[in-house]
C-alpha positions as CSV (number, residue, x, y, z in Angstrom):
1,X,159.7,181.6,95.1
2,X,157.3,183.5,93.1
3,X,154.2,185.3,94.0
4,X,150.9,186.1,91.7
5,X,147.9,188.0,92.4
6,X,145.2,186.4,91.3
7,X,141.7,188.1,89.8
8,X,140.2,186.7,92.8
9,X,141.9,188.8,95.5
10,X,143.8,186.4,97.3
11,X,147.8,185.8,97.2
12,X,148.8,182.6,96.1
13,X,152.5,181.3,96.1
14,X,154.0,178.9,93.4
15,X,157.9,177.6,93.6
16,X,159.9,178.4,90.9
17,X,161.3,175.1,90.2
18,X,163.1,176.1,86.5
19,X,166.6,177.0,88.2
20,X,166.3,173.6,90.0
21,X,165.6,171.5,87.0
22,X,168.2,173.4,85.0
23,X,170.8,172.5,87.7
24,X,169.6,169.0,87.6
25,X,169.6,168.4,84.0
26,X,173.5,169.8,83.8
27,X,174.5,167.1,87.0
28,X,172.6,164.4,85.0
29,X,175.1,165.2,82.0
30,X,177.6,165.5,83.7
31,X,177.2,162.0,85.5
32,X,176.7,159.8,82.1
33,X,179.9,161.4,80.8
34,X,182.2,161.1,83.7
35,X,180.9,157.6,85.1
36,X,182.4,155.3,82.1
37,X,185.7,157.1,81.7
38,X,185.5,156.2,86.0
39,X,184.7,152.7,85.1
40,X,186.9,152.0,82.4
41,X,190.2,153.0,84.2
42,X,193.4,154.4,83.7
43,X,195.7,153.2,81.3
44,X,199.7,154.8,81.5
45,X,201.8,154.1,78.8
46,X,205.4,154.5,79.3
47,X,207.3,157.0,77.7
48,X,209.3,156.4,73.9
49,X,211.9,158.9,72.8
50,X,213.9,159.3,69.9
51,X,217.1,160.7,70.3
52,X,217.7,158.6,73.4
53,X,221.4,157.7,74.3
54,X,222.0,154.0,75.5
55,X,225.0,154.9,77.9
56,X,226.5,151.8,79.8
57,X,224.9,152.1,83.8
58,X,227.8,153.3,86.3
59,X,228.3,151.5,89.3
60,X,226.9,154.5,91.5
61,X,223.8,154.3,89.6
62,X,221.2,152.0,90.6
63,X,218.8,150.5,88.4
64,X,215.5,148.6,89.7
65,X,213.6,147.0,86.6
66,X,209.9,145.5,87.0
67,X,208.8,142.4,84.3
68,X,205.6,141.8,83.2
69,X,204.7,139.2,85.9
70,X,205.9,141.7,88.4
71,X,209.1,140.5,89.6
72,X,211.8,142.9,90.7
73,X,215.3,143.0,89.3
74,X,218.1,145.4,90.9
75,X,220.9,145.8,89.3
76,X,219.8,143.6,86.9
77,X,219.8,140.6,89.2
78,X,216.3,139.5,90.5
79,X,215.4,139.7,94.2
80,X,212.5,138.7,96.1
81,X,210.1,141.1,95.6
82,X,209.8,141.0,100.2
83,X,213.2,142.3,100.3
84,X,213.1,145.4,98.2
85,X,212.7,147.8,100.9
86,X,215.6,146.5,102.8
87,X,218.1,146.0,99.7
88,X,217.1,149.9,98.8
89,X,217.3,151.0,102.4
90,X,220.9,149.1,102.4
91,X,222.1,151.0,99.8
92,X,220.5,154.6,100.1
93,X,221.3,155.2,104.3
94,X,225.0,155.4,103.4
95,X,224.8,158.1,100.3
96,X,225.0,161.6,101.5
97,X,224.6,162.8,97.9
98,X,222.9,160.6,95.0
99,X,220.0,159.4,96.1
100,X,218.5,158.5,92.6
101,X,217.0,155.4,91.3
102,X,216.5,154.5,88.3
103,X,213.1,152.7,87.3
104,X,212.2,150.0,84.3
105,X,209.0,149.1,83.9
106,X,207.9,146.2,81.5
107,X,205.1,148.1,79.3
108,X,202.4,145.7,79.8
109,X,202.4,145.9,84.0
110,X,199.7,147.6,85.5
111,X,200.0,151.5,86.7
112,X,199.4,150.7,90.5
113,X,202.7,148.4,91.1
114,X,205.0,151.1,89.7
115,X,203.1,153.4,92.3
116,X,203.5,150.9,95.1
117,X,207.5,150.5,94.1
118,X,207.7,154.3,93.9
119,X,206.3,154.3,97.4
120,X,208.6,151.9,98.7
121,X,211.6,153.4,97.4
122,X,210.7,156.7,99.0
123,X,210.2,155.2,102.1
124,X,213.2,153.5,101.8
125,X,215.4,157.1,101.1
126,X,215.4,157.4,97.4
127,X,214.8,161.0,97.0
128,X,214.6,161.2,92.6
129,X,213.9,158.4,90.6
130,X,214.1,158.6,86.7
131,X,212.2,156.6,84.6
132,X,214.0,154.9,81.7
133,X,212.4,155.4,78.3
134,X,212.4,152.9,75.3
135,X,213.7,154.0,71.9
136,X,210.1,154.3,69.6
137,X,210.6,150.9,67.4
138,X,211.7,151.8,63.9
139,X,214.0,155.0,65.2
140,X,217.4,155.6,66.1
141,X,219.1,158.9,67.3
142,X,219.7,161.6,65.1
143,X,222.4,163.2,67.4
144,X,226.0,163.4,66.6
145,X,227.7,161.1,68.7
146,X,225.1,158.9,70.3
147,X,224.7,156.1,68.3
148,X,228.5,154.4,69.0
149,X,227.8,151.5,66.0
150,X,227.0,154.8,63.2
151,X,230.1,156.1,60.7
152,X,230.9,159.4,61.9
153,X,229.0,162.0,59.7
154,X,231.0,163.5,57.0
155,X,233.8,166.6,58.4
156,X,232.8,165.4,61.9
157,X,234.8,164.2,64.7
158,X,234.2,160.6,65.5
């Protein structure tokens, strides 16, 4: 708050309302960028690699896959989507050591059901759970080795 003398002898006090409108004017910028990327959403898109290996799944590795309509598949077979937490439970209470999981998500599903399967499958005693990436369309891997159908390069090993 300011203070002026005035010619007429007597003290008269004016707010200084600049900071406030300064403050006000950066908020109201702030607000019309950040409130339609807050409307609009968030939109994941799974990972692609390129030098990904396609190695046959174990039988100690467990593989939960999630189509478009949202139906679960373990192990490549599909279950009811009730009985997840108990078929993972089943399976994780009697391993002492690997407790992964390994998660396929069709591309087009929304973010928030592989959250809510993530949740479950911690709750359930899935301690890591690895994503499984797609090979980018149009690549294959340049490592030696990884492609099993590829000659073997030229002075290589096959």
């Amino acid at each position: 708050m300011a203070m002026a003398g005035g010619g007429s002898g007597g003290i008269s006090a004016t707010p200084n309302v600049t900071p406030m409108i300064d403050v006000m004017l950066v908020l109201l910028v702030i607000f019309m960028i950040v409130i339609p990327s807050l409307i609009s959403g968030f939109n994941a898109v799974p990972p692609q690699g390129v030098n990904l290996v396609s190695h046959p799944p174990e039988d100690t590795e467990v593989l939960l896959g999630i189509d478009r309509t949202g139906q679960y598949y373990l192990q490549k077979q599909p279950i009811r989507n009730e009985t997840l937490f108990d078929r993972l439970k089943a399976i994780y209470e009697t391993r002492t050591e690997d407790k992964v999981l390994y998660l396929r998500a069709d591309r087009d599903i929304e973010y928030s059901k592989v959250i809510d399967v993530l949740d479950v499958a911690g709750k359930a005693g899935v301690r890591v759970t690895g994503m499984i990436a797609d090979q980018q369309p149009g690549t294959s891997s340049t490592v030696q080795g990884d492609n099993p159908n590829a000659p073997p390069a030229a002075g290589g090993k096959p």
